[in-house]
VEXKE-545293 format. One record per residue (C-alpha): y, z, x. Coordinates in nm, 2 decimals, decimal comma. Layout:
// residues N
<rec y="Y" z="Z" x="X"/>
...
//
This chain:
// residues 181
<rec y="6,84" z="10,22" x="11,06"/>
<rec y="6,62" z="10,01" x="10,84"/>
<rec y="6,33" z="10,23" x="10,71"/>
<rec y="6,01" z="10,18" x="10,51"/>
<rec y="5,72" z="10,37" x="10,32"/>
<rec y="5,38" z="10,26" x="10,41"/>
<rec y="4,98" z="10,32" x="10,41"/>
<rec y="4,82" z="10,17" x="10,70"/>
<rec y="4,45" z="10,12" x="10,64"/>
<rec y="4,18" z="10,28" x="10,83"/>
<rec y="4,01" z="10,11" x="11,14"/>
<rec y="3,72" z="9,98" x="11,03"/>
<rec y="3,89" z="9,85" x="10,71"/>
<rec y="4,13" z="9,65" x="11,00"/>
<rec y="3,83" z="9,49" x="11,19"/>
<rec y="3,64" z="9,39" x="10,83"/>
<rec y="3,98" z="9,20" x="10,76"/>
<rec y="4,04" z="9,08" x="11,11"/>
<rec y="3,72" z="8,91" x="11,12"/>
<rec y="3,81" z="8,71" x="10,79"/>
<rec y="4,21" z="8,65" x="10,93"/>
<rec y="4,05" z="8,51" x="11,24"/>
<rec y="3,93" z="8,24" x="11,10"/>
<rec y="4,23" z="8,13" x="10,85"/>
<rec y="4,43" z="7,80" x="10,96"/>
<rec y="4,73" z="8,05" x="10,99"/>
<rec y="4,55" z="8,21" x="11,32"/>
<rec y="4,47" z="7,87" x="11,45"/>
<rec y="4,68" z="7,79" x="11,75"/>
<rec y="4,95" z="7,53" x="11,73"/>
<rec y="5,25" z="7,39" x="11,85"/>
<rec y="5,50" z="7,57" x="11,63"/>
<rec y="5,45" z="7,95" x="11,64"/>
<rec y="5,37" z="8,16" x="11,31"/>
<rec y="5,45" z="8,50" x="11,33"/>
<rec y="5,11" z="8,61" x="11,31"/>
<rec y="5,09" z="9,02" x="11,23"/>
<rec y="4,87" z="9,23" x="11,47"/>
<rec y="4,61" z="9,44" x="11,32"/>
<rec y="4,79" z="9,73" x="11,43"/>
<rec y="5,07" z="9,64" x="11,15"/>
<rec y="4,88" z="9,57" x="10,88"/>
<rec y="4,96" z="9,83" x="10,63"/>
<rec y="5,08" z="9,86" x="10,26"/>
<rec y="5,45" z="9,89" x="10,17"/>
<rec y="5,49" z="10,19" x="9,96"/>
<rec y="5,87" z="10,16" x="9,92"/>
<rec y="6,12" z="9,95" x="10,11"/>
<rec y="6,40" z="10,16" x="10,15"/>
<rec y="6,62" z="9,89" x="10,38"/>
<rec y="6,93" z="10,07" x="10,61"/>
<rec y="7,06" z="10,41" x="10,59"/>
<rec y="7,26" z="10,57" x="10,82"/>
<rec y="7,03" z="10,92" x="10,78"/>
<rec y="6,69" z="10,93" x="10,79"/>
<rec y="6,67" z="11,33" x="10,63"/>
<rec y="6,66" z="11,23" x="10,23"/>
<rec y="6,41" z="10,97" x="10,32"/>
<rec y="6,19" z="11,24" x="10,47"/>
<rec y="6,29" z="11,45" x="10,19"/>
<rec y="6,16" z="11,19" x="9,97"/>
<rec y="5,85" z="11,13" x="10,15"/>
<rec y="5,74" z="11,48" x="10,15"/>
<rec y="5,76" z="11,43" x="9,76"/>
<rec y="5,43" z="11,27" x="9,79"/>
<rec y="5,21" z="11,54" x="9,91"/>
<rec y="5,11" z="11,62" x="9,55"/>
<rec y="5,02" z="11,30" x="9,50"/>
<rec y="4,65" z="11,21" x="9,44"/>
<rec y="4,50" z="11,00" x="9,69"/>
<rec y="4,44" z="10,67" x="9,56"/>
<rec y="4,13" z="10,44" x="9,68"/>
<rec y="4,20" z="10,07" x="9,74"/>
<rec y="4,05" z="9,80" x="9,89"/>
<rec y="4,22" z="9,46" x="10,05"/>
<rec y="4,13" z="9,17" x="9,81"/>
<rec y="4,29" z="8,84" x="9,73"/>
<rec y="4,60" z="8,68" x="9,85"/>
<rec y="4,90" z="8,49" x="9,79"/>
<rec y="5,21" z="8,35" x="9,93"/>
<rec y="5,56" z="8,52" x="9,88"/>
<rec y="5,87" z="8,32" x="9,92"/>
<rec y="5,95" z="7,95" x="10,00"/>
<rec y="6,01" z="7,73" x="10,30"/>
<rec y="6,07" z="7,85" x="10,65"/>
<rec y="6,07" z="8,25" x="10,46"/>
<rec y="5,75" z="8,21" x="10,31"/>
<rec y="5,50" z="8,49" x="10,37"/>
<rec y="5,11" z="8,47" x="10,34"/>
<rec y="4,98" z="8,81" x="10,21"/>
<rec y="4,65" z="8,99" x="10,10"/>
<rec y="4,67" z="9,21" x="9,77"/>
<rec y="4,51" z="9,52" x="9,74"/>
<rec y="4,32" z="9,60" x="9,39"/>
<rec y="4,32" z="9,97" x="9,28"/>
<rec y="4,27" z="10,16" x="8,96"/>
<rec y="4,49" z="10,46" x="9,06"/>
<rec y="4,76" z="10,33" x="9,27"/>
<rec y="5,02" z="10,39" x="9,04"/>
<rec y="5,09" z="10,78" x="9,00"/>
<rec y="5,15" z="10,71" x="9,39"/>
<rec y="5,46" z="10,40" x="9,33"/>
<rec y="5,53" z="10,61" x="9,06"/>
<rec y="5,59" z="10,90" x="9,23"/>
<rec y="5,78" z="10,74" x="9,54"/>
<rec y="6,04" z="10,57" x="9,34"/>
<rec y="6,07" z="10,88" x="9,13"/>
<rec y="6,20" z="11,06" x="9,46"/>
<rec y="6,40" z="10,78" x="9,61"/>
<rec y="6,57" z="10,78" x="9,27"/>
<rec y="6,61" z="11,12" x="9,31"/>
<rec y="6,79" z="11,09" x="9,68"/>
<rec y="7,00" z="10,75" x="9,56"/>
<rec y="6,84" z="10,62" x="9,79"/>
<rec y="6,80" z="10,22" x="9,78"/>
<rec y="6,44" z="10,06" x="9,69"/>
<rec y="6,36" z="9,73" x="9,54"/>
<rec y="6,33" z="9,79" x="9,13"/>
<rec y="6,13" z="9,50" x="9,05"/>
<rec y="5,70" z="9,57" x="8,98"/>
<rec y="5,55" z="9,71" x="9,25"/>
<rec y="5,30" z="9,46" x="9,40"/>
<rec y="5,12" z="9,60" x="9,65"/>
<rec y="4,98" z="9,41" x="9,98"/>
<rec y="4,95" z="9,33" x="10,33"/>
<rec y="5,12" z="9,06" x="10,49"/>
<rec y="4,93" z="8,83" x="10,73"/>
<rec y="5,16" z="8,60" x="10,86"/>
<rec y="5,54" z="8,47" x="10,80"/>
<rec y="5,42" z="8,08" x="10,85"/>
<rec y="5,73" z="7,95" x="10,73"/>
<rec y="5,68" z="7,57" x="10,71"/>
<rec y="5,42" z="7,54" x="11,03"/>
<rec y="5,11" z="7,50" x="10,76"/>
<rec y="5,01" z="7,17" x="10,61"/>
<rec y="4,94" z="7,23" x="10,23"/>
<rec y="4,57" z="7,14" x="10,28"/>
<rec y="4,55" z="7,43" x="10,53"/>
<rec y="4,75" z="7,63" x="10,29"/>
<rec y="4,51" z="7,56" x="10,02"/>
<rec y="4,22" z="7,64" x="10,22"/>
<rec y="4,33" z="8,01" x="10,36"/>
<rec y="4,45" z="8,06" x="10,02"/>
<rec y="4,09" z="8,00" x="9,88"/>
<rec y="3,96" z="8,20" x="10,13"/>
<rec y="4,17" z="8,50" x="10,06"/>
<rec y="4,08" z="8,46" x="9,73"/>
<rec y="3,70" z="8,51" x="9,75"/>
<rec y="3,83" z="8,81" x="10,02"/>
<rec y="3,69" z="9,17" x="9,91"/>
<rec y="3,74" z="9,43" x="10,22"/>
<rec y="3,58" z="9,79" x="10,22"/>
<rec y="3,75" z="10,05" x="9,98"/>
<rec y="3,95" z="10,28" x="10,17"/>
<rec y="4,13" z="10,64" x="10,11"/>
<rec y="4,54" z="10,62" x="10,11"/>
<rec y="4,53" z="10,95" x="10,27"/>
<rec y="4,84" z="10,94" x="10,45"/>
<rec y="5,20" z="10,78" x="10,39"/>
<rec y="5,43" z="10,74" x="10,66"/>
<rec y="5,79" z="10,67" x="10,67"/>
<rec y="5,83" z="10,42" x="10,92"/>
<rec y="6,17" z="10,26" x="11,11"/>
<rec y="6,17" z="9,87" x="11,17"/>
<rec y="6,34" z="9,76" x="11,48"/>
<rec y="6,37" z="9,35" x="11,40"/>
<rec y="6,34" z="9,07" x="11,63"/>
<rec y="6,11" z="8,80" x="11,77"/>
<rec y="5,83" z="9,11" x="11,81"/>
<rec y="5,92" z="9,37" x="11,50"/>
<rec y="5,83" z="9,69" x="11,62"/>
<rec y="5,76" z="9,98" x="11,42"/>
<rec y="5,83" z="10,38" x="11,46"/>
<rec y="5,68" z="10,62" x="11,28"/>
<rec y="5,96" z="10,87" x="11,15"/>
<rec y="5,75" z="11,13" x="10,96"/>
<rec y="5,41" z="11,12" x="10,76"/>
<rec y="5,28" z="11,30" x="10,48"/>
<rec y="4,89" z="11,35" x="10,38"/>
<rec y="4,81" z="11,29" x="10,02"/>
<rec y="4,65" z="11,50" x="9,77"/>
//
């Protein structure tokens, strides 16, 4: 099963953002489809984790967290991740105490061999895969907007270990979840 650490953000922080995603060129409709993500999916990535066969030291690992300090963050910025027809358009999140909680989670993934991506943490919310379906002048434009982007601040209160069941419409499952603090 492919599983994943994440912090969704409260509902109110979802419909401030949704009002400024509704009107990027990436929600516009068009005649090639961009896999547009539904409010409901909008959440941080904690920790990708990727397949394993048993979801137990992933728990394990996630219950790690409960000593951690909940961190305050707000959505802010944005940026796109990847290249052609993978490209990814995201929202960053700014923080001054999200790290004891990356910290923390890798610590206890490392701790379970479990697999994780080692490269800097860079914490966000991804908006849309687009691939190639936006002009660079629309690109440009939702890029500016993002940037000039600062959502409500919000309480990480809760990480959840979630399972990814891929296709045309990811869905996701929620495995186990752990409060904060």
């Amino acid at each position: 099963m492919r599983v994943f650490m994440a912090a969704y953000p409260p509902p109110d922080v979802r419909e401030h953002f949704k009002q400024m995603v509704d009107g990027l060129a990436i929600a516009r409709p068009r005649e090639r489809s961009v896999r547009l993500a539904t409010p409901d999916r909008w959440h941080m990535t904690v920790a990708f984790i990727g397949d394993v066969a048993d979801e137990g030291p992933s728990v394990e690992a996630l219950q790690e967290l409960a000593g951690v300090t909940p961190p305050t963050v707000r959505i802010a910025g944005g940026k796109t991740i990847g290249r052609g027809r993978f490209r990814h358009l995201v929202a960053g999140l700014e923080s001054d105490d999200l790290r004891p909680l990356g910290a923390a989670t890798r610590k206890a993934l490392k701790r379970r061999r479990l697999p994780y991506d080692r490269r800097d943490w860079q914490p966000h919310v991804t908006i849309a895969r687009p691939g190639e379906v936006l002009s660079r002048e629309e690109l440009s434009e939702d890029l500016a907007i993002l940037a000039a982007y600062r959502g409500p601040l919000w309480r990480v209160d809760e990480v959840r270990l979630m399972r990814s069941h891929l296709g045309p419409k990811p869905e996701y499952e929620i495995l186990a979840a752990v409060a904060l603090g």
